[in-house]
C-alpha positions as CSV (number, residue, x, y, z in Angstrom):
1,X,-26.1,24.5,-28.5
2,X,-22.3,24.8,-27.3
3,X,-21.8,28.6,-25.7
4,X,-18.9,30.0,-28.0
5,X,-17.1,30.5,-24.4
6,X,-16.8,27.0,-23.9
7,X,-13.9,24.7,-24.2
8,X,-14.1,21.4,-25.8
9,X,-12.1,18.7,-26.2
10,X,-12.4,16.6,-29.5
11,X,-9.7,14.8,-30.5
12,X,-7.6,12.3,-29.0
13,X,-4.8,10.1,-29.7
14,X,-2.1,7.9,-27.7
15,X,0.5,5.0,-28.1
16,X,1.6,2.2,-26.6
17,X,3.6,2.6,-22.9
18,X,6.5,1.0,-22.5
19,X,10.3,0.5,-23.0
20,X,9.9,1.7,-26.1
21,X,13.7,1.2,-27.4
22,X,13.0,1.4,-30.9
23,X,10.9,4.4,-30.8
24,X,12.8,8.6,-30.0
25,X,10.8,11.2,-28.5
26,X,10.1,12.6,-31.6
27,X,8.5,9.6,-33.2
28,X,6.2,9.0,-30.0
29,X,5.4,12.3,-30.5
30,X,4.4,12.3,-34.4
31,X,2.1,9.2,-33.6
32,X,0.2,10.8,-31.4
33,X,-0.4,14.0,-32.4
34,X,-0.9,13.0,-36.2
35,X,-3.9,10.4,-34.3
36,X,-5.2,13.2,-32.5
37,X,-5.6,15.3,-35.5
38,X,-6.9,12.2,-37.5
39,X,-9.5,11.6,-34.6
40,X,-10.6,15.3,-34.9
41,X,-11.3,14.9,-38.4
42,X,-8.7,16.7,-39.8
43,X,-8.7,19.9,-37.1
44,X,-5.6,21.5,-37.6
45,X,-4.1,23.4,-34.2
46,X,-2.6,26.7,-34.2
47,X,-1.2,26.2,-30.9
48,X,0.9,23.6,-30.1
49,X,2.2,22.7,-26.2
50,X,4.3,20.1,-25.7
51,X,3.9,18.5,-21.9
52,X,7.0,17.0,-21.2
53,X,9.8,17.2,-17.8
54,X,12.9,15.2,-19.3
55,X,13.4,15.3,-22.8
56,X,16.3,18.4,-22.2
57,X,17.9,16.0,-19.9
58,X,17.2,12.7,-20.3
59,X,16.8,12.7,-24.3
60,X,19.1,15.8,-24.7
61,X,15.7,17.9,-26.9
62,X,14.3,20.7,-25.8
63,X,12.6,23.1,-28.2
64,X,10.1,20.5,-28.6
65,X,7.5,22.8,-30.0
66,X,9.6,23.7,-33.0
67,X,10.8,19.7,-33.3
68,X,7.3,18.0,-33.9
69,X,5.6,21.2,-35.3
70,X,8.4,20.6,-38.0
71,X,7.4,17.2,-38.0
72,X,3.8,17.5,-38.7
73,X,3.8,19.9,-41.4
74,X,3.1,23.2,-39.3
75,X,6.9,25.0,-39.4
76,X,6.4,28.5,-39.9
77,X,2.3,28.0,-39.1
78,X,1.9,27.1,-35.8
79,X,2.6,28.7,-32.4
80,X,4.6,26.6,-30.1
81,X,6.1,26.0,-26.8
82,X,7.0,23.1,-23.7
83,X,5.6,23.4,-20.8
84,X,7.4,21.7,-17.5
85,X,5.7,21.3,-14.2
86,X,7.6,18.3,-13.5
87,X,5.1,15.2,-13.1
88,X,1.8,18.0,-13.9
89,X,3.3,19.1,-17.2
90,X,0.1,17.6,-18.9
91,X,-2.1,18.8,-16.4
92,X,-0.7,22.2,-16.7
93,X,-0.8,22.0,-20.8
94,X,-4.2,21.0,-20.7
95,X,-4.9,24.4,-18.7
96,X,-3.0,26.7,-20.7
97,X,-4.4,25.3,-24.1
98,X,-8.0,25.8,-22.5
99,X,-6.9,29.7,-21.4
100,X,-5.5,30.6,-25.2
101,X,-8.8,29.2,-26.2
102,X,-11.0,31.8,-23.9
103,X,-8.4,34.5,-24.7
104,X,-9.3,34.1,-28.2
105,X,-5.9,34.0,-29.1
106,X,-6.6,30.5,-31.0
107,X,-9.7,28.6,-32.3
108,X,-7.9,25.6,-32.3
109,X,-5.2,24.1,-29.7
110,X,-3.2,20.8,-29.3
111,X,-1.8,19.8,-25.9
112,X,0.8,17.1,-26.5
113,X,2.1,14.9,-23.7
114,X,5.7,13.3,-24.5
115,X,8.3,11.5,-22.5
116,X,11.1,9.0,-23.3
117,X,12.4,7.7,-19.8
118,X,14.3,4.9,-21.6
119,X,16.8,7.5,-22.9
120,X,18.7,6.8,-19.8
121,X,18.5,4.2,-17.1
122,X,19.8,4.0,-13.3
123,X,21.5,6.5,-11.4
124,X,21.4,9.0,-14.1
125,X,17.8,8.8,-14.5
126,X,17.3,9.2,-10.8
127,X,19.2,12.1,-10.6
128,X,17.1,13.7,-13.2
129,X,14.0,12.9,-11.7
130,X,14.6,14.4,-8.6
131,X,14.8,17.8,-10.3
132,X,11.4,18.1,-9.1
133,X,12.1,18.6,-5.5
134,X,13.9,21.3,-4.3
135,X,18.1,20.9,-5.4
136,X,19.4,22.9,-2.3
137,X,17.7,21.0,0.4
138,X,16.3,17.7,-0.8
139,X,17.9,16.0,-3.8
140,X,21.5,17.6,-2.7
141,X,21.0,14.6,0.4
142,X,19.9,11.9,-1.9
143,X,16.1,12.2,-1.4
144,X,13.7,11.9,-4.2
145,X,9.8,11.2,-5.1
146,X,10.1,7.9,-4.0
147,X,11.7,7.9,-1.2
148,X,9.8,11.0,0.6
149,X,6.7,9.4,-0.7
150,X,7.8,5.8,1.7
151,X,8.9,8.3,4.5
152,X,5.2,10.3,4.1
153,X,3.1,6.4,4.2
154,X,5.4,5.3,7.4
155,X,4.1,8.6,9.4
156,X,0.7,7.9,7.7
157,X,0.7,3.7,8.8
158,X,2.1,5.0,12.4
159,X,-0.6,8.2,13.2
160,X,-3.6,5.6,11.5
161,X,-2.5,2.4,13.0
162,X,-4.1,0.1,10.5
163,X,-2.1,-2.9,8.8
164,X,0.0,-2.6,5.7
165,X,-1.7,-5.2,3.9
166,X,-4.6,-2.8,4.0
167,X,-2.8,-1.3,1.1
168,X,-2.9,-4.0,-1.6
169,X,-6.6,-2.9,-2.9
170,X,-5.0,0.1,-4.5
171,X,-2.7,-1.1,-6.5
172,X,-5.0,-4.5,-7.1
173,X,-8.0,-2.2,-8.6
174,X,-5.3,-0.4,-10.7
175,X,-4.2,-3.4,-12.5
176,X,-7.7,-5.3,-12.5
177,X,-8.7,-2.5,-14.5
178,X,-5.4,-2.2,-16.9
179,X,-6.8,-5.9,-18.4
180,X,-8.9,-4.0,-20.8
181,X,-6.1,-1.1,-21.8
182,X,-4.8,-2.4,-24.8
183,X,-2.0,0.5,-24.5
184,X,-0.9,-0.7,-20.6
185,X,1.7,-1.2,-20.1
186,X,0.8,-4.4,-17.8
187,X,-2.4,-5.8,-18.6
188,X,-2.6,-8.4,-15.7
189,X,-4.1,-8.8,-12.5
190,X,-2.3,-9.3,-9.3
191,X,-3.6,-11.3,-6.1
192,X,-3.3,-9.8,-2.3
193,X,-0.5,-13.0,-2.0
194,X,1.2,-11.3,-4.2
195,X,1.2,-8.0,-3.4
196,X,2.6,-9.3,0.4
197,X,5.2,-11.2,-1.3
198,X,6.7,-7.9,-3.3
199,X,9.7,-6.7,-2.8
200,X,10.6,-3.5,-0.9
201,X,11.3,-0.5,-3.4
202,X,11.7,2.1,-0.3
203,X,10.2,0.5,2.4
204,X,6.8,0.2,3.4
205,X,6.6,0.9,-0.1
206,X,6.9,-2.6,-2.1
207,X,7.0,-2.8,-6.2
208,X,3.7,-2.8,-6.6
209,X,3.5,0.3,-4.6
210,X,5.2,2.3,-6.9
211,X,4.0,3.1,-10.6
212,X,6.5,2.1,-13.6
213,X,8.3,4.6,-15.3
214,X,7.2,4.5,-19.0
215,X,8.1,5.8,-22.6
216,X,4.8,6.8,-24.6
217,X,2.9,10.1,-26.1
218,X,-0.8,11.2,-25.7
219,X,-1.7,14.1,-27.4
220,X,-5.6,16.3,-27.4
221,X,-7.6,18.5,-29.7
222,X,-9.5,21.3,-28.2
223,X,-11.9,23.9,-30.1
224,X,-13.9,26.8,-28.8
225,X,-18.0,26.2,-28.8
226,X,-18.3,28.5,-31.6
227,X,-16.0,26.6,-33.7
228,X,-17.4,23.0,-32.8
229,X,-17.9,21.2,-36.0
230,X,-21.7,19.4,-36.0
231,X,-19.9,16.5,-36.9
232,X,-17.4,16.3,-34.0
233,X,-20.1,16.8,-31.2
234,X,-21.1,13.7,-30.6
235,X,-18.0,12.8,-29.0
236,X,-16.8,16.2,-27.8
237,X,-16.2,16.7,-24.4
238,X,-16.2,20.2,-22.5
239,X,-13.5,21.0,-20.2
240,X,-15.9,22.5,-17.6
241,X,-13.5,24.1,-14.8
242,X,-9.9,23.8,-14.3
243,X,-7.0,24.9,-11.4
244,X,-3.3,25.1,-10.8
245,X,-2.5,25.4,-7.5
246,X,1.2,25.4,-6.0
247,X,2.1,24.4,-2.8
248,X,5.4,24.9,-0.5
249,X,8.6,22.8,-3.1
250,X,10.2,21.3,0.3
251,X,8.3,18.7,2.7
252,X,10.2,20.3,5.5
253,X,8.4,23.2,4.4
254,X,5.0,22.3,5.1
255,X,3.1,22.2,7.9
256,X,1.1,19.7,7.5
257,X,3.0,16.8,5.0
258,X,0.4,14.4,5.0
259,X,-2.1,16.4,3.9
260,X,-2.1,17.7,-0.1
261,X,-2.9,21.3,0.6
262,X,-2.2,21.8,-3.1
263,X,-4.7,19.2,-4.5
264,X,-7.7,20.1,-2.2
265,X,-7.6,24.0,-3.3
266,X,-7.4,23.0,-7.1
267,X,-9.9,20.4,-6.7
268,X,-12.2,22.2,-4.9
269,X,-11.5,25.7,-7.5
270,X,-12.2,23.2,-11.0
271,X,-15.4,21.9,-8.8
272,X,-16.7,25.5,-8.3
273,X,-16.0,26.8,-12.1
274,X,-17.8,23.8,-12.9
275,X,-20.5,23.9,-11.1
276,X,-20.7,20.9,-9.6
277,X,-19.3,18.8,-6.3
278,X,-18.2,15.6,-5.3
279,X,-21.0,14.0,-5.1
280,X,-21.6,14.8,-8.7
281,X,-18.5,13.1,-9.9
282,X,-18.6,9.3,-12.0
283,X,-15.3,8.7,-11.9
284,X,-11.6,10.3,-10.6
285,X,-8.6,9.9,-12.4
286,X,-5.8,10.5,-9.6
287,X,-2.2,10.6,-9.6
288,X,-1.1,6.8,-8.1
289,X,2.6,7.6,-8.6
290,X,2.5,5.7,-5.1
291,X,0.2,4.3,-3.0
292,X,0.8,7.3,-0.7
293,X,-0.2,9.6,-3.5
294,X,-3.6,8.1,-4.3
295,X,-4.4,8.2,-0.4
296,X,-3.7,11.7,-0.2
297,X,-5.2,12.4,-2.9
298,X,-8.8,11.0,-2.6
299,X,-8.2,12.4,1.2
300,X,-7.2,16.0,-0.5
301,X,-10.5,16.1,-2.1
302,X,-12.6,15.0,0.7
303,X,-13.9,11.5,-0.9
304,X,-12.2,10.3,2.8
305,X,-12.1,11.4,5.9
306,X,-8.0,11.9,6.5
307,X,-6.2,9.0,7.6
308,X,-8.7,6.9,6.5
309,X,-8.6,6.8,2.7
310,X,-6.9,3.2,3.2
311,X,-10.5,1.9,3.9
312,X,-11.7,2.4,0.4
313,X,-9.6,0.5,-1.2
314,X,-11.3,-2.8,0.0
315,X,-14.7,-1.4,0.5
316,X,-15.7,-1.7,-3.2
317,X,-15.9,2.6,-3.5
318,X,-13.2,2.7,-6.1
319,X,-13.9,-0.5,-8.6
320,X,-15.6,0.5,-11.7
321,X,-19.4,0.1,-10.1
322,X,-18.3,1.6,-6.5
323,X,-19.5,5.2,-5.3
324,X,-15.9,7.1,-6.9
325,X,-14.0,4.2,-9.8
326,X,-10.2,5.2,-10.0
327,X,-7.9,4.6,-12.1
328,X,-10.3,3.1,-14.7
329,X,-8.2,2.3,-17.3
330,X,-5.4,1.2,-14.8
331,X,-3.5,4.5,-13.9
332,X,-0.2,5.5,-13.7
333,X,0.0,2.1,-11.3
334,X,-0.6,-0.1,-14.3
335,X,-1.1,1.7,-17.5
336,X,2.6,3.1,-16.8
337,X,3.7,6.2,-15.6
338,X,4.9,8.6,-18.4
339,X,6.1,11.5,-15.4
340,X,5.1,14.6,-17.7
341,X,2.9,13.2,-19.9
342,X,0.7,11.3,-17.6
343,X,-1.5,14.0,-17.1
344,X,-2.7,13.7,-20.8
345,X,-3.3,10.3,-20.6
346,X,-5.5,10.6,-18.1
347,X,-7.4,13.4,-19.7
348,X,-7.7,11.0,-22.6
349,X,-9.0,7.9,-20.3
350,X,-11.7,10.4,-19.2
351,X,-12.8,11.4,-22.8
352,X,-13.1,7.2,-23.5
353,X,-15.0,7.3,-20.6
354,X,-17.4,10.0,-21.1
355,X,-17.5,9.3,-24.7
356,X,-18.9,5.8,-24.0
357,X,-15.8,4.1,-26.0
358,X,-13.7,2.5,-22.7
359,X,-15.0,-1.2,-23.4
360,X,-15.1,-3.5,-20.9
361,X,-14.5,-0.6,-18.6
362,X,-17.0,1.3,-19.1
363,X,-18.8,3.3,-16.4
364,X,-22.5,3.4,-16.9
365,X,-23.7,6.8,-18.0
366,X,-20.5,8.3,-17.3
367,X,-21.3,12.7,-17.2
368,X,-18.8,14.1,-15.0
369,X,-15.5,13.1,-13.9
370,X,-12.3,14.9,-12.1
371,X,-8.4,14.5,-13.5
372,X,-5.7,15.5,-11.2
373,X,-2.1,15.8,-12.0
374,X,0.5,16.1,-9.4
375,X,4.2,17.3,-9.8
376,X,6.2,15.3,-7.4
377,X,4.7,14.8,-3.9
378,X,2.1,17.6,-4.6
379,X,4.0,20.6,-4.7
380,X,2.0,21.6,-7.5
381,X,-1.3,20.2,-8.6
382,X,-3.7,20.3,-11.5
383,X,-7.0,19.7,-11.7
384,X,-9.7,19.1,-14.6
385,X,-13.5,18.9,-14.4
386,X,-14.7,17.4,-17.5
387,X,-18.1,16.3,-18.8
388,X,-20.1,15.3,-21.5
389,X,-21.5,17.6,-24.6
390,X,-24.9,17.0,-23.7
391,X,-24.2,17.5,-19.6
């Protein structure tokens, strides 16, 4: 039996990622949260929080709470409110829909991850993506994820000494594994020749490097233990131990920039409330905004030794039947990379996972896996233990 403490997750629902030019914010929105709902049987939230980092900018929405609650049928029902933690809005959602939960201040609690990049294009979407560094000092010289992240894997390549062409694993098992995604946004291989023959985006970072920037919505259902409907457990899945952890906004600031201070304290905090360790993990959804960040990351949380996290990514360790899969439904890398809503997608490729419904991609006897969101280059991270009902 379910403690009535517990937090479960048991519905999910996602679109497509794309361009999605024919499709607003509020539409991607709907779709998934309306298949979320359908998913958990007709589970009607009473909290609503909408993950999402441009839609006051780029789309020119905010009060997205009141926008889709009004769109669902829930005006005047529903509590509701954004959250914005740049590139971690999902990841942070997810948190604060599990804490009403164990408050008691809701039974039932909808985390919707939204984001319409599409809205604008070129400079003007660059400048509003670098809102997640720090305005004074950073994007106020023409800096932004990107091009720190290339400045970061240049130190990284330079104290390591390995070759660059090392790389090419990461983003190879990213797309191998985006095949079987029928919501990727590229659902085809790529080759090591091809990955050398990329061009430069910010050098040593090449195009497949860096993740696409994608329109799409992903949207969850969580309940409390007590509240678990028999028929729904079967595919629930418990959201065992979760952290937010924030870390210095400026690289300058740090003093140590290739090392993810920010995602080793939360991973390590969601690993204690869960009671459970790295070893114990099946899987780990990262954040592959760049090559850089999935280094770091799987560094950060001590599945490598630092500066040598380049080594598993021909080693076999992160395909679908290595020691840690990554990425297993193709990551930002491949799947695209919705910026605020990615961390909900992500939290939803884990429930297919430990629900036993990923397909072709399925892990064998999936129990316990990790989800970690970063906002920019991890000057915030979020990090999610999840598991199966019966684990």
């Amino acid at each position: 039996m379910p403690h009535s403490d517990d937090v479960f997750i048991v519905g999910i629902g996602q679109t497509s990622l794309g361009e999605l030019w024919d499709q607003g914010l509020r539409d991607l929105g709907v779709q998934a949260l309306q298949s979320a709902i359908q998913d958990a049987q007709g589970l009607m939230p009473q909290v609503l929080y909408v993950a999402n980092m441009l839609g006051a900018s780029a789309s020119r929405q905010a009060n997205l709470g009141a926008l889709i609650c009004d769109q669902i049928g829930l005006a005047g029902q529903a509590e509701a409110l954004t959250v914005e933690a740049a590139e971690a809005s999902g990841g942070v959602a997810l948190q604060l829909a599990a804490n009403a939960i164990r408050a008691g201040s809701a039974d039932v609690v909808a985390v919707l991850g939204v984001e319409k990049v599409t809205d604008l294009v070129g400079s003007d979407l660059d400048a509003f993506m670098a809102q997640s560094l720090d305005a004074d000092f950073e994007t106020e010289i023409g800096m932004n994820t990107n091009s720190q992240a290339a400045l970061l894997l240049q130190r990284y390549l330079h104290e390591n000494a390995f070759p660059r062409e090392a790389l090419a694993g990461f983003p190879m098992i990213a797309h191998a594994n985006a095949v079987n995604n029928p919501h990727a946004m590229f659902r085809r291989a790529i080759s090591a020749d091809a990955y050398a023959k990329a061009a430069m985006v910010e050098a040593p970072l090449n195009f497949y490097d860096v993740a696409p920037l994608a329109d799409g919505a992903a949207a969850l259902i969580l309940t409390r233990g007590s509240h678990l409907p028999e028929a729904l457990r079967e595919k629930a899945v418990r959201l065992a131990g979760s952290a937010v952890v924030a870390s210095r906004l400026a690289l300058h600031d740090r003093p140590d920039p290739l090392f993810f201070d920010s995602a080793a304290v939360s991973a390590q905090r969601a690993l204690d409330k869960a009671g459970v360790n790295l070893a114990t993990l099946d899987f780990f959804e990262y954040a592959d905004y760049t090559t850089l960040h999935a280094m770091l990351s799987l560094e950060a949380i001590a599945a490598a030794p630092r500066g040598q996290a380049w080594k598993l990514a021909s080693d076999g360790s992160l395909a679908l039947d290595g020691n840690l899969p990554v990425a297993t439904m193709g990551g930002n890398k491949a799947r695209g990379f919705t910026l605020g809503a990615s961390g909900v997608f992500q939290a939803i490729e884990a429930c297919l996972q430990l629900r036993g419904a990923a397909g072709a991609n399925q892990i064998p006897n999936a129990h316990v896996c990790m989800v970690q969101s970063l906002a920019g280059n991890a000057s915030l991270a979020a990090t999610h233990v999840l598991t199966r009902f019966a684990s």
